[in-house]
C-alpha positions as CSV (number, residue, x, y, z in Angstrom):
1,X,0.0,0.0,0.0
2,X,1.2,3.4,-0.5
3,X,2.3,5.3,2.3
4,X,0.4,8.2,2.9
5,X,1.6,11.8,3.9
6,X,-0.6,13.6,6.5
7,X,-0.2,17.1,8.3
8,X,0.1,17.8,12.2
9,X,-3.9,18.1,12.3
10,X,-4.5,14.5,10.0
11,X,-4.9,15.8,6.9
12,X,-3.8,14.4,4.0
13,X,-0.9,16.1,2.0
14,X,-2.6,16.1,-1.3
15,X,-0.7,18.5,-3.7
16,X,3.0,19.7,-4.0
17,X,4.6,21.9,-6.2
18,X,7.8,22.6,-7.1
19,X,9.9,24.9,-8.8
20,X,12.9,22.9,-10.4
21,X,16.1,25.7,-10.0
22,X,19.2,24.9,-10.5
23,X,20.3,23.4,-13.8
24,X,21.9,25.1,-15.3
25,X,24.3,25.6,-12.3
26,X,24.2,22.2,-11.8
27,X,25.5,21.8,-15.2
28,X,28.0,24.9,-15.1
29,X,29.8,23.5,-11.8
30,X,30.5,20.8,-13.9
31,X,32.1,22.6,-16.9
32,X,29.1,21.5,-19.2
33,X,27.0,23.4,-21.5
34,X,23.6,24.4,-19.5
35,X,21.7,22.1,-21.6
36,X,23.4,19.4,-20.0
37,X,21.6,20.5,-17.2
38,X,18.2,20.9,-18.3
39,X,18.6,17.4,-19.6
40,X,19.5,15.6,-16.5
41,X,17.0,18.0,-14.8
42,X,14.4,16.2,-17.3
43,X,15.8,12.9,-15.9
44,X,15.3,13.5,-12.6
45,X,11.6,14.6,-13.2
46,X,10.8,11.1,-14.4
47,X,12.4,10.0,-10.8
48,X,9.9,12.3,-9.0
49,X,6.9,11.5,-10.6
50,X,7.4,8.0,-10.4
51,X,8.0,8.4,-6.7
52,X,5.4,10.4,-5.7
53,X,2.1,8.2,-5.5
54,X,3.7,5.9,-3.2
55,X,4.9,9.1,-0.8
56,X,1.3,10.1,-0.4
57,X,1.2,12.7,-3.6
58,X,-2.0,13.1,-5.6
59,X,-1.3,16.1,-7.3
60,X,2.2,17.2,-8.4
61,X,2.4,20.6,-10.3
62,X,6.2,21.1,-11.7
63,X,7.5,24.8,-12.8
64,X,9.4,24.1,-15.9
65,X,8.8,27.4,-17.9
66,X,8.2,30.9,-16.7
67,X,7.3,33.7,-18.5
68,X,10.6,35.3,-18.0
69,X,12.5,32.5,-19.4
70,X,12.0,34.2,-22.8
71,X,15.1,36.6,-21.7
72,X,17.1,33.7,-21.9
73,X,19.8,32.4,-25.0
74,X,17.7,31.7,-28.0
75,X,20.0,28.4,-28.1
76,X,19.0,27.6,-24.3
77,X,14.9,28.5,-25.0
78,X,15.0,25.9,-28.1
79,X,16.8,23.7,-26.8
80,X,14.6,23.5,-23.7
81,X,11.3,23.4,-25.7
82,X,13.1,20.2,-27.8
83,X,13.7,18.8,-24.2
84,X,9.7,18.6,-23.5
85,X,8.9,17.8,-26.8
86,X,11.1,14.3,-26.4
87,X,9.8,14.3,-22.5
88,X,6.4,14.3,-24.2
89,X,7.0,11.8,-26.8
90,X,9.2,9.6,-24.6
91,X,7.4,9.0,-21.4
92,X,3.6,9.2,-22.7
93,X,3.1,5.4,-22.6
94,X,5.2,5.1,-19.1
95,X,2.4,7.9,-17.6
96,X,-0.5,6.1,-19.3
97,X,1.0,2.8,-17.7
98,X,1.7,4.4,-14.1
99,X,-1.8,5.9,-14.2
100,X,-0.5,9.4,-14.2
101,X,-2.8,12.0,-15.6
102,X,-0.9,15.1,-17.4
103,X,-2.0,18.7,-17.6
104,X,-0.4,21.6,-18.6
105,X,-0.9,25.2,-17.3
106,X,0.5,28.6,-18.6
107,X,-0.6,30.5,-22.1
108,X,0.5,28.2,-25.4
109,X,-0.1,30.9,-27.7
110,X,3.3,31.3,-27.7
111,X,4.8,27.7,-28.1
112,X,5.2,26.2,-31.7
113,X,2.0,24.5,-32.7
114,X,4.2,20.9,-32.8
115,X,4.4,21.2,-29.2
116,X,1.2,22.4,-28.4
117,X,-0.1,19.3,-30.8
118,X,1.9,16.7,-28.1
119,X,0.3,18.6,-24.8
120,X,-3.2,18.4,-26.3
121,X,-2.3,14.9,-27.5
122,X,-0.9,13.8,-23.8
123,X,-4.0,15.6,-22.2
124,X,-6.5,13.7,-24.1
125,X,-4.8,10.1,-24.0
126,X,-4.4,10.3,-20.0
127,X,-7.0,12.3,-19.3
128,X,-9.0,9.3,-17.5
129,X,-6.8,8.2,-15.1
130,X,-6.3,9.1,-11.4
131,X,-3.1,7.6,-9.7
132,X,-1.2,10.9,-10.1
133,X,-2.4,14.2,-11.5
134,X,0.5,15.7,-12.8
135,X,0.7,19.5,-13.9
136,X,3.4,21.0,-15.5
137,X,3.5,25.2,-15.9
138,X,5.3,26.0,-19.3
139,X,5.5,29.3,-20.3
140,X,3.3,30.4,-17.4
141,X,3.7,33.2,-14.9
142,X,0.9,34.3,-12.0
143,X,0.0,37.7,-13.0
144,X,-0.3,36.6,-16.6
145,X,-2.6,33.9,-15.8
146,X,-4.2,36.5,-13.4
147,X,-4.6,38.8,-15.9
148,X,-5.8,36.1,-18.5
149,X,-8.5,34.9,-15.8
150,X,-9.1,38.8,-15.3
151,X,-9.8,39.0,-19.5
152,X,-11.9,36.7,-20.1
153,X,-14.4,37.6,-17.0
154,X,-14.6,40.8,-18.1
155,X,-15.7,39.8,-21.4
156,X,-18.1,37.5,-20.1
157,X,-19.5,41.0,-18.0
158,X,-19.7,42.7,-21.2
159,X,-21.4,40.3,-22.8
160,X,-23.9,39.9,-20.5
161,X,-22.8,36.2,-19.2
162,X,-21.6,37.3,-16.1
163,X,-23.4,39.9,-13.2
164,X,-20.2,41.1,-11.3
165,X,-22.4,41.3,-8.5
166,X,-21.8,37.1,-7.9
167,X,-18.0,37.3,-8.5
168,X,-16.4,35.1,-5.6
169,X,-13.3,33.8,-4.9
170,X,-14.5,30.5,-6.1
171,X,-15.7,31.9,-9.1
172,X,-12.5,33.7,-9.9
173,X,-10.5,30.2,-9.2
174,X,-12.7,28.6,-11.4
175,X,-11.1,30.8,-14.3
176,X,-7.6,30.6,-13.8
177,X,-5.6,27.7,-15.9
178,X,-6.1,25.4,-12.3
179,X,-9.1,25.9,-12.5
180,X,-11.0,23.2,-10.7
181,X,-7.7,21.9,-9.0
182,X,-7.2,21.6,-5.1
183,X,-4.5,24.1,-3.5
184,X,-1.2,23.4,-3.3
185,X,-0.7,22.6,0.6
186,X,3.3,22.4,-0.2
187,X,5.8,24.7,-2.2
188,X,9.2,23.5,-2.6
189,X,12.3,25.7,-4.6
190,X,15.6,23.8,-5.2
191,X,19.1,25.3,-5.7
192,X,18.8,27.9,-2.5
193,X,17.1,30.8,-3.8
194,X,14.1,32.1,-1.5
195,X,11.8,33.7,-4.4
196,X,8.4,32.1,-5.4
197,X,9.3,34.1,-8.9
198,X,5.8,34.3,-9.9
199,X,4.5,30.7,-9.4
200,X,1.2,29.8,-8.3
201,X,0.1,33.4,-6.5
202,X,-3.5,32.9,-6.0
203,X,-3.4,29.2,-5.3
204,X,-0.3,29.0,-2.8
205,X,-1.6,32.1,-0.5
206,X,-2.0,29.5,2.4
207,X,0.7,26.9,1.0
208,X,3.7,26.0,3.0
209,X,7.2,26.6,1.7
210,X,10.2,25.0,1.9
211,X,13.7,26.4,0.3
212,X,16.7,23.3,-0.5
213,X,19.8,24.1,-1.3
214,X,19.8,21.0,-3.1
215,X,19.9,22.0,-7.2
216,X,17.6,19.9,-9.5
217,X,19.6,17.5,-11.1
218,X,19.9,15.9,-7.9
219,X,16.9,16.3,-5.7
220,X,15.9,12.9,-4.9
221,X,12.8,10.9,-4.4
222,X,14.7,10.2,-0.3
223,X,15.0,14.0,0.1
224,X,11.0,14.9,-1.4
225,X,10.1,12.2,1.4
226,X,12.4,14.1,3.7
227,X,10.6,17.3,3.3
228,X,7.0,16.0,3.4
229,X,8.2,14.7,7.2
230,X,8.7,17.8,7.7
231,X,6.1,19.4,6.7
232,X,3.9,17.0,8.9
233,X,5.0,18.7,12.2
234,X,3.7,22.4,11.4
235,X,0.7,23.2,12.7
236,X,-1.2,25.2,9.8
237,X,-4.1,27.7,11.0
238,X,-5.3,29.7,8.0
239,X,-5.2,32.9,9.7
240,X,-6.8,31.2,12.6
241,X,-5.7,30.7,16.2
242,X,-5.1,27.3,17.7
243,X,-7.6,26.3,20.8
């Protein structure tokens, strides 16, 4: 049976995220080229995901592309959108296998329509199954999808869909690219920077974090574990005071 990850009051630890940092260090310490990096990085993914079910995990949402990452080398962006393309291709039948179920969050609009094709493709062929739902944010940033979710609401207003009069939270959630997705209860960063550089805003208000000095490349399935057992002694009040 799985084991099952639960927080200092019982409750299940249902969905972590994670922002993978530290590649392209990883792969700099080393005297290699940064792409090195990214692909090991892409390695180690496969290590997590396979691990997580059987640490408790439901839902595992992994930062691989912000926004930002634009400013980078036009040789480091394509290479790194030819790394998911061949994560894509490669692993597809492993996750359909393992029962994992894989999403994708962030705006396409900007990815070339061969990649897009695979994470439409990936959606649709694991979209029934249950054992892991795994999200992965590529070219996503949280005031963009803020302002996206912010858009189209206030064209559904002027259209006459929508009386801003019932806008709630819930209603606003329901509109962002997680829409219909629990909370993350857990945020981890690798690599030792202490920025949440735009990840998740609106859904990790009430998360946890945890910062690892550990880069990417190897952050292991042992020290995930590590950090959930952690995690399971704080005592988490939502603005509320313990009795």
């Amino acid at each position: 049976m799985p084991q099952t990850s639960a927080d200092s009051a019982g409750r299940a630890i249902s969905h972590v995220a994670i922002i993978m940092d530290g590649n392209g260090r990883w792969a700099t310490q080393k005297g290699w080229p940064r792409l090195v990096g990214h692909r090991k990085g892409a390695e180690r993914v496969k290590e997590i995901v396979r691990a997580a079910p059987d640490i408790g995990i439901s839902w595992l949402t992994l930062y691989a592309f912000s926004t930002e990452n634009w400013k980078r080398s036009t040789e480091e962006v394509l290479g790194l959108m030819a790394i998911f393309a061949r994560y894509i291709q490669r692993e597809a039948a492993a996750m359909a296998a393992e029962g994992v179920r894989m999403r994708f969050i962030g705006d396409r609009t900007r990815l070339a329509p061969k990649l897009q094709r695979l994470m439409s493709g990936i959606e649709a062929r694991t979209a029934h199954l249950t054992r892991l739902n795994l999200t992965v944010a590529i070219n996503y940033g949280g005031r963009d999808e803020i302002i996206r979710a912010s858009r189209s609401l206030a064209q559904e207003v002027a259209e006459g869909r929508f009386d801003p009069s019932a806008l709630t939270e819930a209603a606003f959630a329901a509109r962002l690219d997680t829409g219909g997705f629990p909370d993350p209860d857990l945020v981890i960063r690798t690599s030792g920077e202490t920025r949440t550089s735009n990840f998740l805003p609106w859904q990790a208000a009430y998360a946890e974090y945890e910062f690892t000095e550990t880069l990417w490349p190897d952050f292991s399935p042992e020290e995930l574990a590590a950090i959930l057992g952690r995690y399971g002694n704080r005592e988490r009040r939502f603005g509320g005071v313990k009795t």
